[in-house]
C-alpha positions in Angstrom: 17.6 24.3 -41.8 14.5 24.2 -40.0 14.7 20.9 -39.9 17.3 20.6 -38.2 17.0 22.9 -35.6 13.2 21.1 -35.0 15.4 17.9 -34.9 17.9 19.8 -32.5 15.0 20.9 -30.5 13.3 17.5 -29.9 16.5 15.6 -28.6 17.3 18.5 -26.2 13.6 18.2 -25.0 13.3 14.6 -24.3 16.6 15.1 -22.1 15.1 17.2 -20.2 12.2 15.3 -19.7 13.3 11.5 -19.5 13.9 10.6 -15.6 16.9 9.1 -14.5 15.0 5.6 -13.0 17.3 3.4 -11.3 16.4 -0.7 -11.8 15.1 -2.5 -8.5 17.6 -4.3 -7.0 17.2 -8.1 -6.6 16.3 -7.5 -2.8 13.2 -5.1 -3.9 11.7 -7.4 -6.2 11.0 -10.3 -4.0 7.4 -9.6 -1.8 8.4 -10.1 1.9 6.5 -11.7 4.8 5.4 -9.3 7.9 7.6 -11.6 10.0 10.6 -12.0 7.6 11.3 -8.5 6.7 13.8 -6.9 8.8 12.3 -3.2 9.3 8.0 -4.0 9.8 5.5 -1.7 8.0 3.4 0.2 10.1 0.4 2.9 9.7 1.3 6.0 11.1 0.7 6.3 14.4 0.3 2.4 15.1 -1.8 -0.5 15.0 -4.3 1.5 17.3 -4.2 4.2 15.0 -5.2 2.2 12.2 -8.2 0.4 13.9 -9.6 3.6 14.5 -9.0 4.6 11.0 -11.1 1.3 9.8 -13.7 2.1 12.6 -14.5 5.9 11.9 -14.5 5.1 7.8 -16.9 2.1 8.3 -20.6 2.9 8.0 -22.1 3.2 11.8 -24.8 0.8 10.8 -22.3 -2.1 9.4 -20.5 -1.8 13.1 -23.6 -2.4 15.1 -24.6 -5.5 13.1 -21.4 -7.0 13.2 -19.7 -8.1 16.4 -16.6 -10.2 15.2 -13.2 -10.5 14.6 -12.2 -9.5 10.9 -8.9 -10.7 8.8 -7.6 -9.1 6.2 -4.5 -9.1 3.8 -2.9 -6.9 2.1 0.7 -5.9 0.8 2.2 -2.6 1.9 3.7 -1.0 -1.5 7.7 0.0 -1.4 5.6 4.0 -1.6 3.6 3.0 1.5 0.5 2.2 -0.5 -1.7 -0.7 -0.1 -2.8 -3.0 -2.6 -4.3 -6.2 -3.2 -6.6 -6.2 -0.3 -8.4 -9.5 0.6 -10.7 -9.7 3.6 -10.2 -13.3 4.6 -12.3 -14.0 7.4 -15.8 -12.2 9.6 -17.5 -10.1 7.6 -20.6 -9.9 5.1 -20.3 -8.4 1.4 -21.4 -5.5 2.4 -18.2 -5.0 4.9 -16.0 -7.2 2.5 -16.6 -4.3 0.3 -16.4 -1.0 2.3 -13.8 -2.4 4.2 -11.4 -3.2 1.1 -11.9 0.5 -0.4 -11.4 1.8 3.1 -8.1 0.0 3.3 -6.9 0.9 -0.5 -7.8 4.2 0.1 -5.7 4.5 3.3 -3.0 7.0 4.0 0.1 5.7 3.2 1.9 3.8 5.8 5.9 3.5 6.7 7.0 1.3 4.1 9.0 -2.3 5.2 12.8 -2.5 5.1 15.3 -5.2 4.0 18.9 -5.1 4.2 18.4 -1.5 3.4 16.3 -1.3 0.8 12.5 -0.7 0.5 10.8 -3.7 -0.2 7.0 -4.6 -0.6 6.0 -7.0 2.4 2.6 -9.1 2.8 0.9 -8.0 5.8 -2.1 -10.3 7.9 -3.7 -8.1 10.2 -6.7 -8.7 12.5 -9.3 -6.7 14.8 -12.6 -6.8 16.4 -15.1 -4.2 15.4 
């Protein structure tokens, strides 16, 4: 009898706890340009907002040295993280490196949209510090 009722109390447990997860639909799936999707990611607060999010997180002393333009990519997660951060062009390791855990550490941004859905979208972004 104990058993069963252990048995009993199991299946009623995992119900409770599973999550109802719906599958991605085949819009969600695909990664999305910054110019092809239909609704654009953005930081909160703008593009300006964001530069001066990269500029107050970036050591003082790496600033001063460097006077260039910097290019980075990155893709803007469907949950408005970033991830697979690349700094592509105008900066030294020492920037490649702050600057890519200063972007994957960012707040999350307003996701992209497509044909109504939340979709991951590539986005190339450049600025001077």
């Amino acid at each position: 009898m104990k058993k069963y009722i252990l048995l009993l109390f199991i299946i009623l447990t995992q119900n409770l706890i599973s999550q109802n997860i719906e599958p991605l639909s085949p819009i969600q799936k695909e990664l999305y340009d910054f110019e092809t999707v239909q609704v654009k990611p953005e930081f909160p607060g703008g593009k300006e907002k964001f530069i001066e999010y990269i500029k107050d997180n970036l050591k003082k002393s790496d600033i001063d040295k460097s006077k260039e333009q910097i290019k980075t990519s990155f893709i803007v997660e469907m949950d408005g993280s970033i991830t697979d951060v690349k700094v592509i062009k105008g900066a030294g390791i020492k920037i490649k490196k702050s600057l890519k855990k200063i972007l994957e550490n960012s707040p999350k941004w307003l996701c992209g949209e497509h044909e109504g859905y939340h979709v991951r979208t590539k986005v190339d972004f450049a600025f001077d510090i």
